[in-house]
PAMARRO-346920 format. One line per 8 residues: number of its first residue (from 1); their letters; for each residue x, y, z of N, C-alpha, C, O. Coordinates in steps of 0.2 Angstrom, whole numbers. Layout:
NUM = A = X,Y,Z,X,Y,Z,X,Y,Z,X,Y,Z ~ ...
//
This chain:
1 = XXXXXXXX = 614,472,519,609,468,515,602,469,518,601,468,524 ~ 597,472,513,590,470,516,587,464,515,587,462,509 ~ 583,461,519,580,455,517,570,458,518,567,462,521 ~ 568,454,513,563,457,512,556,450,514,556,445,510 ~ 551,450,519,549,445,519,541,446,520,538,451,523 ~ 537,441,518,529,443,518,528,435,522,528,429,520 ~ 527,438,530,525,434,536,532,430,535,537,433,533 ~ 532,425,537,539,421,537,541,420,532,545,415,533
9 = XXXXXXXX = 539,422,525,543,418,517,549,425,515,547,430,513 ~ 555,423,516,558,426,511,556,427,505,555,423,501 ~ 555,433,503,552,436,496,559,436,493,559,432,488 ~ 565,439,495,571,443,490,579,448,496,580,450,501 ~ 580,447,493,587,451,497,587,457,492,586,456,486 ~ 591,463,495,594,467,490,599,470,496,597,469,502 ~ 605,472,494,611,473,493,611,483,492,613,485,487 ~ 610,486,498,611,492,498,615,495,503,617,493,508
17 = XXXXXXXX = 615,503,501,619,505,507,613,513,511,615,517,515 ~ 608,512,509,604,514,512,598,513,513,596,508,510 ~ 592,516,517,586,514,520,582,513,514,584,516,509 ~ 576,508,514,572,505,509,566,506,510,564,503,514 ~ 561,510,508,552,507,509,550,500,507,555,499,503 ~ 548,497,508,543,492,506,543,491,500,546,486,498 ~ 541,496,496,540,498,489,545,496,486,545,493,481 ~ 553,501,489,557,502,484,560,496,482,563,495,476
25 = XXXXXXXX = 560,491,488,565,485,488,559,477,485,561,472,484 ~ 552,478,484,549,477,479,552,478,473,554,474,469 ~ 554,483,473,553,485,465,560,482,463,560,479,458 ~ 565,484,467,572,481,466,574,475,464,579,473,460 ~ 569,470,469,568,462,467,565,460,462,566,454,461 ~ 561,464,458,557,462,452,552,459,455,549,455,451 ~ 548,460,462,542,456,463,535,455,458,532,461,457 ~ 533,451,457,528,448,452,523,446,459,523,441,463
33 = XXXXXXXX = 517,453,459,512,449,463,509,443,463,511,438,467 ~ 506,442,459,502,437,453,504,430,458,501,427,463 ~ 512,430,452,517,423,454,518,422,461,517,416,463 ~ 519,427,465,520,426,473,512,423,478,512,420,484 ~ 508,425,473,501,423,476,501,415,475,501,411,480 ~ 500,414,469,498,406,466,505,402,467,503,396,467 ~ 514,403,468,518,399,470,516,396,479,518,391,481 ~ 514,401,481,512,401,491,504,400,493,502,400,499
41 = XXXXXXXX = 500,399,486,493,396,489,488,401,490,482,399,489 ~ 491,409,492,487,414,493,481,416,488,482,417,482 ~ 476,418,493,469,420,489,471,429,486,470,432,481 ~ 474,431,491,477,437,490,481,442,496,480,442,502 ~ 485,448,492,490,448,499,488,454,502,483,458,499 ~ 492,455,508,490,463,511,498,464,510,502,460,510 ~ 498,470,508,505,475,507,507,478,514,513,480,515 ~ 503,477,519,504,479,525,507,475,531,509,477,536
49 = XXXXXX = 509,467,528,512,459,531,519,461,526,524,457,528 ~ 520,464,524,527,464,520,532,468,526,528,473,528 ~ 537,468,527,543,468,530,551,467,530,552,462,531 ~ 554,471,530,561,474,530,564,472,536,563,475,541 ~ 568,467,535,575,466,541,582,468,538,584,465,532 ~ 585,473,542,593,473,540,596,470,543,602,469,543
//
């Protein structure tokens, strides 16, 4: 299982049997910039604070 987090907010989990970018496991989650900004208060995000724990 990868968990997917931007600073300490779980974003999403996915469920694989191999290595992930950033990207792919966004994509996998259905992440919605937009919604993730205005549900968490944020002005706007860096793609570079996003991070992969297995």
């Amino acid at each position: 299982m990868v968990k997917v987090f931007y600073e300490d907010i779980l974003v999403g989990e996915v469920l694989t049997n191999r290595s992930l970018t950033v990207d792919e496991a966004l994509d996998l989650i259905g992440f919605e910039e937009q919604a993730f900004i205005e549900e968490n208060g944020f002005d706007d995000i860096e793609y570079n604070v996003f991070k992969i724990v297995y």
